[in-house]
DOKESE-381545 format. One line per field, with one value per residue (C-alpha): residue number from 0; x, y, z. Coordinates in steps of 0.02 Angstrom, whole numbers. Layout:
BEGIN
num c(NUM|...);
u c(X|...);
v c(Y|...);
w c(Z|...);
END
This chain:
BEGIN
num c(0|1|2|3|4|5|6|7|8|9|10|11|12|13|14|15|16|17|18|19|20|21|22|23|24|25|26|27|28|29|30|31|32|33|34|35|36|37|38|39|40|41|42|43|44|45|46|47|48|49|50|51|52|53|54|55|56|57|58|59|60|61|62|63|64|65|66|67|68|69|70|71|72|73|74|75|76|77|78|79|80|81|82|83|84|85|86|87|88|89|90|91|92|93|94|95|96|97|98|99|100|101|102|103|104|105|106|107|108|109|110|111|112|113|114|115|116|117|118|119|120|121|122|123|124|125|126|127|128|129|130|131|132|133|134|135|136|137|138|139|140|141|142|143|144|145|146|147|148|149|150|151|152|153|154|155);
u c(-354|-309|-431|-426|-388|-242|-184|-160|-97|27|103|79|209|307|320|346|495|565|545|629|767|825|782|664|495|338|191|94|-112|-215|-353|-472|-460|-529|-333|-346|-260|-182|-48|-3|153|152|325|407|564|442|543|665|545|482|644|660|507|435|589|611|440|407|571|479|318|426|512|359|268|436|438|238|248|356|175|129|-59|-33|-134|-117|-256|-167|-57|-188|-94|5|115|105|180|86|-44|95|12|-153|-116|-5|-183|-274|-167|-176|-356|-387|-223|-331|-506|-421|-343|-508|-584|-467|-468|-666|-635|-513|-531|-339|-250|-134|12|60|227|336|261|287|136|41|30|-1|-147|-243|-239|-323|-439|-504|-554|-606|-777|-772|-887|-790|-617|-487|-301|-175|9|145|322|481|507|575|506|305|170|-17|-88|-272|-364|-555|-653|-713);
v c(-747|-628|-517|-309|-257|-404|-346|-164|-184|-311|-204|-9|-99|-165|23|79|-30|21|200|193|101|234|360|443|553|495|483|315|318|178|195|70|111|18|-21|-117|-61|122|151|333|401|576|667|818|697|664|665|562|405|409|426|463|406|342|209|218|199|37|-43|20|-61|-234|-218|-220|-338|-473|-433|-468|-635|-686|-732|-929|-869|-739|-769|-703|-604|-524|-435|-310|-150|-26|126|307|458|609|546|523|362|418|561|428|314|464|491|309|286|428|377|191|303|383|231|146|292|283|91|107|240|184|-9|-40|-87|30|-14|95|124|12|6|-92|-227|-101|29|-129|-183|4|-13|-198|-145|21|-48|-224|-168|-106|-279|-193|-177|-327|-292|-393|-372|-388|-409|-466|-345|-206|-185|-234|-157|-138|-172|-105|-208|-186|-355|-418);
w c(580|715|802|748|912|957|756|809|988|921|764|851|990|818|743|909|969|808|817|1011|935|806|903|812|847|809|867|798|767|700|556|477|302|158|97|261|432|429|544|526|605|632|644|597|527|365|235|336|349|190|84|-92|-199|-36|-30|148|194|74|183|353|301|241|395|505|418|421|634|637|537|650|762|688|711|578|411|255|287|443|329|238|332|292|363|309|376|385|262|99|74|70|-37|-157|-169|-185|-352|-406|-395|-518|-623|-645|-651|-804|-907|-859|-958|-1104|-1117|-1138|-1280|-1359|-1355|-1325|-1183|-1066|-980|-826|-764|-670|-479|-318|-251|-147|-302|-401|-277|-265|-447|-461|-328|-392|-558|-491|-486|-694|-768|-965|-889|-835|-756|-716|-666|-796|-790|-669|-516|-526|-673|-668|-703|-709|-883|-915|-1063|-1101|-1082|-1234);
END
């Protein structure tokens, strides 16, 4: 496993290289978040690097991530980061956390599972982790990409 600070020198000069490349503004800071690694860009082209529904964002974030494993000393573990421009991200697990808080709630009450919409692996993951720590509620991931999603079941 790589050290933090090697980690964020190594992908800030990732997001960086790529930023000179299209030409783009943006100015890149790093945050330890629970999620794992933040790297924030800040930019007045917003909407351009996060896309419709975030799209463009998720392929920024795939694309870093491809460059970085690239490094043969890279672990699994090495790979708990993520990009977000002008705090979408944080907002977006802001909203998931209380969307699982919620279905956690109605799961206990109602004694039926809940399947959430359709979402992408790090939606998927902010889900599993915010109710990992629920001993009367299990999750798990359902379905064939595009399409899967979080199901919410009490534990019996």
């Amino acid at each position: 496993m790589m050290e933090t600070e090697e980690k964020k020198t190594k992908i800030k000069k990732i997001i960086e290289e790529i930023l000179e490349k299209l030409t783009l503004d943006a100015r890149v800071e790093v945050l330890e978040a629970a999620e794992g690694l933040r790297f924030i860009l800040k930019t007045p082209e917003g909407e351009l690097f996060i896309g419709e529904n975030g799209k463009n964002l998720i392929s920024l974030n795939h694309l870093v991530k491809r460059i970085f494993c690239r490094d043969e000393d890279v672990t699994k573990e090495d790979l708990n980061f993520f990009l977000d421009v002008n705090d979408y991200q944080e907002k977006k697990i802001e909203e998931l956390k209380n969307l699982a808080r919620l279905n956690a709630q109605r799961v206990r009450y109602f004694k039926k599972e809940i399947a959430l919409r359709a979402m992408n692996s790090f939606e998927r993951r902010v889900i599993h982790s915010s109710l990992a720590d629920y001993p009367d509620i299990i999750t798990s991931s359902e379905g064939k990409e595009p399409e899967r999603q979080v199901v919410i079941r009490p534990y019996l």
